[in-house]
C-alpha positions, -999 to 999 in steps of 0.1 A, spaced: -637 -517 -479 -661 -510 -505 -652 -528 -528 -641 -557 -510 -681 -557 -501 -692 -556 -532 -669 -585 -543 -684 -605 -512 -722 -600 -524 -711 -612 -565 -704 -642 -548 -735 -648 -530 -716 -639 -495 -722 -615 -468 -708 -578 -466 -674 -581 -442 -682 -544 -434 -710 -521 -426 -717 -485 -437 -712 -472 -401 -681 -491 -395 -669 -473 -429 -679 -443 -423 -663 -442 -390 -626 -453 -408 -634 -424 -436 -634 -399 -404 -604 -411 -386 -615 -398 -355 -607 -433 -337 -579 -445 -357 -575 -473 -330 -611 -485 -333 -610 -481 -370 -576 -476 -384 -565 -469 -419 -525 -473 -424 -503 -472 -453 -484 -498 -445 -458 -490 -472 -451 -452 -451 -447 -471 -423 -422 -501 -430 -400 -481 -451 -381 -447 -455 -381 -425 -485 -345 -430 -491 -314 -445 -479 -282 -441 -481 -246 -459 -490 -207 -448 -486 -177 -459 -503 -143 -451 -498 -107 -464 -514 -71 -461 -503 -41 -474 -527 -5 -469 -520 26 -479 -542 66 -479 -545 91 -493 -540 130 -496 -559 153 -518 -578 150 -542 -551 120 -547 -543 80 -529 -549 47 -531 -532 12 -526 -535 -13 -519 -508 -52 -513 -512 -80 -506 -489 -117 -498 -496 -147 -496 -473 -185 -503 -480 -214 -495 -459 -248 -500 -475 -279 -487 -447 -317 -496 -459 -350 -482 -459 -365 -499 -431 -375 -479 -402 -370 -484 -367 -388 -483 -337 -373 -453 -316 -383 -471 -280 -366 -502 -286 -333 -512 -265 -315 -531 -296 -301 -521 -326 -323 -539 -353 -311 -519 -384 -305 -536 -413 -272 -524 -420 -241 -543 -441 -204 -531 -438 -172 -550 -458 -139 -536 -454 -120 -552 -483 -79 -552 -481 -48 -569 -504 -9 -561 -506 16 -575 -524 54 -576 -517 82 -585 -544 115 -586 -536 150 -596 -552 167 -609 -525 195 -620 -549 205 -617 -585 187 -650 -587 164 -656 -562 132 -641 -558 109 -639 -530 68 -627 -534 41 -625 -509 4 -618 -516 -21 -609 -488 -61 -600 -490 -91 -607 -476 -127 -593 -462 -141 -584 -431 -179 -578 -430 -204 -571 -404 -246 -574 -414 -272 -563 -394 -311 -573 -396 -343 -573 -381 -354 -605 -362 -379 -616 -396 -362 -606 -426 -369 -579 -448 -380 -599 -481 -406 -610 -458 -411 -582 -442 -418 -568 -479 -443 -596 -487 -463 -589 -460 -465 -555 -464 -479 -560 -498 -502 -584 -482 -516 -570 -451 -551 -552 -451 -547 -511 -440 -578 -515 -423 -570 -544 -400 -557 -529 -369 -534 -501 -363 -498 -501 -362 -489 -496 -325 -517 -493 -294 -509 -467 -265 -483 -483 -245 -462 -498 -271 -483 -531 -274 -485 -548 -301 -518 -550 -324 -528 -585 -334 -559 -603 -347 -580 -636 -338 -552 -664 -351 -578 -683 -364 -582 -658 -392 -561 -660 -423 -549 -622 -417 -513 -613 -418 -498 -603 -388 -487 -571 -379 -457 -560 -402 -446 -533 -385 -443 -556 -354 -420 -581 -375 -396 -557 -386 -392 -536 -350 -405 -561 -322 -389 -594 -331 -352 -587 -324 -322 -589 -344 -297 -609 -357 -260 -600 -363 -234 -618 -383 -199 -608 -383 -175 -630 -407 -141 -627 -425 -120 -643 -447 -82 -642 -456 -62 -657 -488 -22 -653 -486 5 -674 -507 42 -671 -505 63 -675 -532 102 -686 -534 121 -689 -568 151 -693 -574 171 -696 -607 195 -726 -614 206 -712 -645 240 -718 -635 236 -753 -632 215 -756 -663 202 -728 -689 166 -722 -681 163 -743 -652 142 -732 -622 130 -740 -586 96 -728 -570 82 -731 -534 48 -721 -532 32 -720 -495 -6 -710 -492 -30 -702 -462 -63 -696 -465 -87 -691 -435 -127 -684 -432 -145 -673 -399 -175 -665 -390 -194 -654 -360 -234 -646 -355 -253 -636 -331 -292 -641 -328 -314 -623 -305 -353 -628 -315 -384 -631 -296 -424 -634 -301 -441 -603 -282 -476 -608 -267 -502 -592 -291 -536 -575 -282 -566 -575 -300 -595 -545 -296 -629 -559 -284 -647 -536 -302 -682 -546 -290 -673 -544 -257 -653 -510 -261 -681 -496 -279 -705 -509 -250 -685 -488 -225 -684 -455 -245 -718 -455 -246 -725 -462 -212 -702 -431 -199 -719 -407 -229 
């Protein structure tokens, strides 16, 4: 706040804040009236956390073999939540990966192979995204209102200012957004040797079917923000002291 004063009055400008209204952020006694946030703290977590986890099988004999994998991703973020909302807006990705393959000999000469794999995923976000979420944070003054007034509203400032809004309010009061997809590749495979007919000679049917979904579900909204007067306020306070 200082220094944003002083970098006001080397350009021939007025001072955005005065010494009482500093002082009064410096004692955090009224951290609504003058707050003082680390915005950083209060977006994200120290640390997060991800799993991973893998299943492979194999056999098979003479006349036929298979292969069969499975693994499982879930990746959680830093992001915190708000603890009074009634949605789930934790940005949160989970992939459940799968493939098996069959071969089988279904006669000296002909030969018969399936391949199956595929995805399914599930991702989880805040109503605004985190990039921007990130951006703002990086952007938004500490001094500018606090994160959260008594009553779960939300803090705001004049619109007509170019101040960022509240990034705490993006990330927990805006909703979420959930996208569910998955994807599956197979191919069939039928040879069968004519070598009886002709040395070397060869027949292949190939059959492939490949299919792609994917499913989202969007639940935002724009909460009503409030703004402290502080003149008024301050009016008040004196008038019951």
């Amino acid at each position: 706040m200082q220094l944003r004063n002083e970098a006001l009055v080397a350009s021939g400008r007025t001072p955005e804040y005065s010494q009482a209204y500093i002082d009064s952020t410096i004692a955090g006694n009224q951290p609504y009236l003058y707050p003082n946030v680390d915005w950083m703290k209060t977006i994200f977590q120290k640390s997060s956390y991800n799993r991973r986890a893998n299943f492979n099988a194999r056999g098979g004999s003479e006349m036929s073999n298979y292969y069969v994998g499975l693994s499982y991703y879930e990746e959680n973020s830093l992001l915190r939540l708000d603890e009074l909302a009634n949605y789930n807006a934790d940005a949160k990705f989970r992939r459940i990966n799968f493939t098996s393959n069959v071969n089988m000999n279904w006669t000296k000469t002909t030969k018969f192979e399936l391949g199956v794999q595929g995805y399914v995923t599930n991702t989880n976000m805040p109503g605004t995204s985190p990039q921007d979420a990130f951006s703002r944070v990086m952007q938004t003054n500490p001094v500018l209102y606090p994160v959260m007034y008594p009553g779960n509203l939300l803090p705001a400032v004049n619109q007509s200012t170019d101040a960022q809004p509240n990034p705490y309010g993006l990330i927990t009061q805006r909703g979420y957004v959930n996208t569910a997809s998955n994807q599956l590749y197979s191919n069939a495979r039928l040879t069968q040797d004519l070598g009886s007919i002709l040395k070397g000679l060869s027949a292949t049917v190939l059959y492939s079917f490949d299919v792609w979904n994917s499913h989202a579900i969007s639940r935002t909204r724009n909460r009503s923000a409030y703004q402290i007067d502080r003149v008024i306020l301050i009016k008040k306070t004196a008038r019951l002291i």
